[in-house]
N, C-alpha and C positions, 0 to 999 in steps of 0.2 A: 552671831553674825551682825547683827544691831549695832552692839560697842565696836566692833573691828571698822564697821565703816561710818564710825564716828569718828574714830579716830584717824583713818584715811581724810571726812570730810575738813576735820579742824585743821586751820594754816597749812590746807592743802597747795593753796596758792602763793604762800611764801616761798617754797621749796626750790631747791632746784632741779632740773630738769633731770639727774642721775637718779637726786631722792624721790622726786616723784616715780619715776620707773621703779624704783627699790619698794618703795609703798602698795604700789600697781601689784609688783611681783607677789609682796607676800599676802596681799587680800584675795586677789584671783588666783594663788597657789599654781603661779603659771612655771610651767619648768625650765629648765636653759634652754631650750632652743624654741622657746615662744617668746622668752624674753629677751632674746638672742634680734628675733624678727623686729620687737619694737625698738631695740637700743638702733639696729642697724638702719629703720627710717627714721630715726630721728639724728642721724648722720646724714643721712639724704636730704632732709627739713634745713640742718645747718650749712649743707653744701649751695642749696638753692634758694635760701634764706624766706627758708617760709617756715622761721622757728619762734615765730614773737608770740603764738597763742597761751593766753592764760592754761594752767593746768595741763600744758601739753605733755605730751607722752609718747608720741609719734607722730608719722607724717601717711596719708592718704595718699598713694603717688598714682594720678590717673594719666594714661597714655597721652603721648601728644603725636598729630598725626599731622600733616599738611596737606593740602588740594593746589598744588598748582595749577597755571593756566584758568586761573579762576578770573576773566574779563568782565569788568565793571565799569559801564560808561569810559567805553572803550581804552582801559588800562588792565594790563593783566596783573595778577597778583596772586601770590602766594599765599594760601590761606590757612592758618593754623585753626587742629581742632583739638580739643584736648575730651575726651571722652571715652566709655568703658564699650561703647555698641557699637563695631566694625562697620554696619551696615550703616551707618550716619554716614560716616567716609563715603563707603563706596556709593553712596547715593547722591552725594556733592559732587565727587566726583565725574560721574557719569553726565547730571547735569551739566557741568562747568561746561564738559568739554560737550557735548550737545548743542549747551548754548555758544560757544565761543565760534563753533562754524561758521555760524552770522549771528555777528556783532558780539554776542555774551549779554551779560544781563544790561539792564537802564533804571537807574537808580535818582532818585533827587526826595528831598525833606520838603514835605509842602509848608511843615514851619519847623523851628527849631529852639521853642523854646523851652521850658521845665517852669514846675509850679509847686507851690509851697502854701499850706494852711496856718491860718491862726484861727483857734479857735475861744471865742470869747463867752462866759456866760454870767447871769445875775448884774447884766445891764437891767439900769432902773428902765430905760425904755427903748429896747432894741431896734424897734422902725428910726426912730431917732437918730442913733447912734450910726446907720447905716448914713445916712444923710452927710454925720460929722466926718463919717472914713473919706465918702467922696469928696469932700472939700477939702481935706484933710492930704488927701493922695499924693499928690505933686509933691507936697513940701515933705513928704514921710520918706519916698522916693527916694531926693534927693539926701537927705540924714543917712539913707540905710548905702547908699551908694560913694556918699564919701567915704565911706568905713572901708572900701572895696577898691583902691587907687587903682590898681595892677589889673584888676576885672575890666573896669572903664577904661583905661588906657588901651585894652585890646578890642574894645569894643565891644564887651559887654554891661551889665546889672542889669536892675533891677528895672521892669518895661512897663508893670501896670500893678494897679490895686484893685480888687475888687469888692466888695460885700453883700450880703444875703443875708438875709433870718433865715433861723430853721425851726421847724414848729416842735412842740413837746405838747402831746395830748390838746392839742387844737389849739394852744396859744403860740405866738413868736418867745423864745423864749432867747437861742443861741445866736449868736452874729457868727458868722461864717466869711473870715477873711481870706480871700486867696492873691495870694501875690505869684508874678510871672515874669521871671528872669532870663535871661541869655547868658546863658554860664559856657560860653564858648567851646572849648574842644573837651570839655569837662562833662561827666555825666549829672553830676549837679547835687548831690545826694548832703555831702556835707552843706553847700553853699547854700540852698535853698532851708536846708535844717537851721542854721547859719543865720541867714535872712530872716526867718520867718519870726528868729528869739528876738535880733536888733528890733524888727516891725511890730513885734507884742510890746518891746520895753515904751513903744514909744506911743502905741495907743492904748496901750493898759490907761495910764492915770487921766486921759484923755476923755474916756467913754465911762470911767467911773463902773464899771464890769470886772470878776475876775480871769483871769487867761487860763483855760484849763488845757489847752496845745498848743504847742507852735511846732512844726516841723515838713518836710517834706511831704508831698502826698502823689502816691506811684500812678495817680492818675495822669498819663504822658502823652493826651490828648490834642498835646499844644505841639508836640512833636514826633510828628507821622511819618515816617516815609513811604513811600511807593517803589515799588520794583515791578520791572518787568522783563519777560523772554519770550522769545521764538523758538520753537522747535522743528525741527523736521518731524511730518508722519514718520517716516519708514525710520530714521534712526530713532525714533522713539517704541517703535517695535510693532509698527504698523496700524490703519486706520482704525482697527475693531478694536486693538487696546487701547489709543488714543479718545475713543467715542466712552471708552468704560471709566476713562480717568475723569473724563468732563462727568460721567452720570455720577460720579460717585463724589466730586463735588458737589454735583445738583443739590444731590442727597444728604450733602451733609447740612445743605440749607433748610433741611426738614426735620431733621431731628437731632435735637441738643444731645442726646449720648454719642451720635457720631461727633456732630460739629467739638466736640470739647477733644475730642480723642484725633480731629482732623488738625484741630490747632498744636497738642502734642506732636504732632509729626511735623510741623513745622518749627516748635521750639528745641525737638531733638540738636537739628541744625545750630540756631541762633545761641544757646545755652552751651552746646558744646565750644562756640567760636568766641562769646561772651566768659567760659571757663579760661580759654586759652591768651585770653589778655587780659587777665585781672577784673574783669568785669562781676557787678551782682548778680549772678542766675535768677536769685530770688527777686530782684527788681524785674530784670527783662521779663520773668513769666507772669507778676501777679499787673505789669504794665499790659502786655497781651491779651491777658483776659480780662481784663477791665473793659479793656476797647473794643475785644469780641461781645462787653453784654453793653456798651453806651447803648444799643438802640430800645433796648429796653427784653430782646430777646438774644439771647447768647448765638454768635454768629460764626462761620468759618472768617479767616483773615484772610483767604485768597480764593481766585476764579481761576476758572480755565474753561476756556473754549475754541473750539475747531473755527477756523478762519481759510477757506481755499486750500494751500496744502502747507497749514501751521496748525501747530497746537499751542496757544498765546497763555502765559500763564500770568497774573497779577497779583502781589499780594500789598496788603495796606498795612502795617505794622508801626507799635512806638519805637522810637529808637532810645532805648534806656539804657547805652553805654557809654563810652567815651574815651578819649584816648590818655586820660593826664586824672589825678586827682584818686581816690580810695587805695585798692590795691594795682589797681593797673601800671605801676612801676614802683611796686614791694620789692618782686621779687626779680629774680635772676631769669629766670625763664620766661616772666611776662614783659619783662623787657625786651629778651631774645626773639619773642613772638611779633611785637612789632615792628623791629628791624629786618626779621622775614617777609612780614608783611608788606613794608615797605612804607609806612605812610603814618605820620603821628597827627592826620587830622582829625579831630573827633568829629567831624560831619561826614567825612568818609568812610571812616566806622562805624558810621551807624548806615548808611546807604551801602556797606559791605554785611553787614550781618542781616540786614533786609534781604538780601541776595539769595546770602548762606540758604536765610531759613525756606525761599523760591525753592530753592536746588532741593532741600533736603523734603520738602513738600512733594515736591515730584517722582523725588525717587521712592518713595516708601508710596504714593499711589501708585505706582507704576508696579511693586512689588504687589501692591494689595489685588488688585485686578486682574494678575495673572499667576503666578505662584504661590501665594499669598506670604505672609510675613514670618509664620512659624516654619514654614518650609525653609522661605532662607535664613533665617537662622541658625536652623539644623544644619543646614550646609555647610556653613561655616565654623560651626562647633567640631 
């Protein structure tokens, strides 16, 4: 067994896509019609052109579903979701159109920028060195920004420089660079990885320290949105289930095993709508929870509370997608998604996946407090 999948491992990745299948077959002694299955998604992979992965062998084809009527500071839209768990849908769903009675959701980025680390160490004197970055700033700025014509023409780069020590065993020992960009409709992942290497080349020989990172960092602090909706009591399914959706956020404000598991039900939503345009899942969730622990105790992203006869929900979320730049126009179908959509701004994608994750927040409390979640599942199995 050892030698056989040594020899699948060796210039596994030169091959091509038939010989890797042909490799696949005879190490997993798969028979024709298991091999059958993987030849025929990776016809589905080339049809929709999401066939460039190293070592590929097949393609993962998850559903794509849509939510129309999904109202967003007051525009409606059609929201693509691509995901494996029906009840994501139908809990958008139900939301959207709840909210769109009056008004639909209210969306805005209290900032929208992204941020990127450099990290420096075996400076002869790091308090120092901090001092040099800030004088240093302006004119570093500008270097990493000429590099960038097309960014600055649309009115973005590179907006501030910061620095820090960080201690190691009670002394200063790391300089801790954060640079903070406007990468416009872009989610920022290359550019700020991007920025961060130009921003190292240029204070490396500066601070006389070696650079041991430079790259993005999913902390998306700098770009938050807010979302909010109004519900009816009675279409929400009446006052006594509306009182148990607030106690059961209360509740999640007390104990981190809910809270962590109240923010999954809100990234069901955003992840599946982040799947459906190209977006990182893995950025949007570890941005999330970063932001659920800044206060230093891991927090739910959203409220809700009874207001006369509404049930008001709010959530504060990063917005870690974007409409232009990684895969978000790879492929054939993430392209197709935002022509459904309707809208190639990356500021409105990210105040439309803020929404998602409202909706998708709602519906699964609203499952939890009254039938609870393994029931409706069963149902729909």
């Amino acid at each position: 067994m050892e030698e056989s999948a040594g020899r699948t491992a060796s210039g596994f990745y030169k091959l091509t896509a038939a010989e890797r299948l042909e490799t696949v077959r005879q190490s997993a002694n798969l028979d024709p019609e298991e091999t059958s299955v993987l030849r025929e998604s990776l016809d589905i992979a080339e049809r929709t052109g999401t066939n460039w992965l190293e070592n590929q062998v097949g393609a993962v084809v998850l559903p794509l579903a849509v939510v129309p009527g999904f109202t967003v500071n007051g525009k409606s839209y059609i929201v693509p979701l691509a995901t494996e768990e029906t009840g994501i849908v139908a809990a958008c769903s139900f939301a959207a159109k709840a909210a769109a009675r009056y008004g639909g959701f209210t969306a805005r980025m209290e900032s929208d920028l992204v941020s990127g680390q450099v990290i420096i160490d075996q400076c002869p004197h790091p308090e120092e060195a901090v001092r040099k970055i800030e004088s240093a700033a302006f004119d570093v700025m500008q270097q990493v920004n000429r590099k960038h014509p097309h960014l600055a023409a649309a009115g973005g780069g590179l907006r501030e420089i910061e620095a820090r020590t960080v201690k190691f065993r009670d002394k200063p020992r790391f300089v801790a660079v954060t640079i903070t960009a406007d990468s416009r409709d872009a989610m920022g992942a290359a550019l700020m990885t991007t920025m961060a290497e130009e921003t190292a080349e240029i204070l490396g020989p500066l601070l006389g320290g070696q650079v041991l990172l430079r790259v993005i960092t999913n902390d998306m602090s700098a770009r938050v949105c807010e979302a909010r909706a109004c519900f009816d009591i009675t279409d929400t399914g009446g006052l006594d289930v509306c009182k148990r959706i607030v106690q059961a956020a209360e509740y999640a404000r007390l104990d981190l095993s809910r809270a962590v598991t109240h923010n999954k039900g809100i990234l069901n939503g955003m992840s599946a709508f982040a799947m459906a345009t190209g977006n990182d899942t893995r950025a949007v969730e570890a941005a999330a929870h970063f932001f659920a622990s800044v206060s230093g105790t891991y927090q739910p992203l959203s409220d809700w509370k009874l207001t006369d006869d509404w049930l008001e929900g709010v959530i504060w979320v990063p917005g870690a997608v974007g409409s232009v730049g990684g895969a978000t126009q790879a492929t054939r179908l993430n392209r197709l998604s935002y022509k459904i959509l309707g809208t190639s701004s990356g500021t409105t994608v990210r105040e439309i996946c803020a929404a998602v994750g409202l909706a998708a927040n709602l519906g699964v409390l609203r499952a939890l407090v009254t039938t609870g979640i393994g029931k409706s599942h069963r149902n729909k199995s």
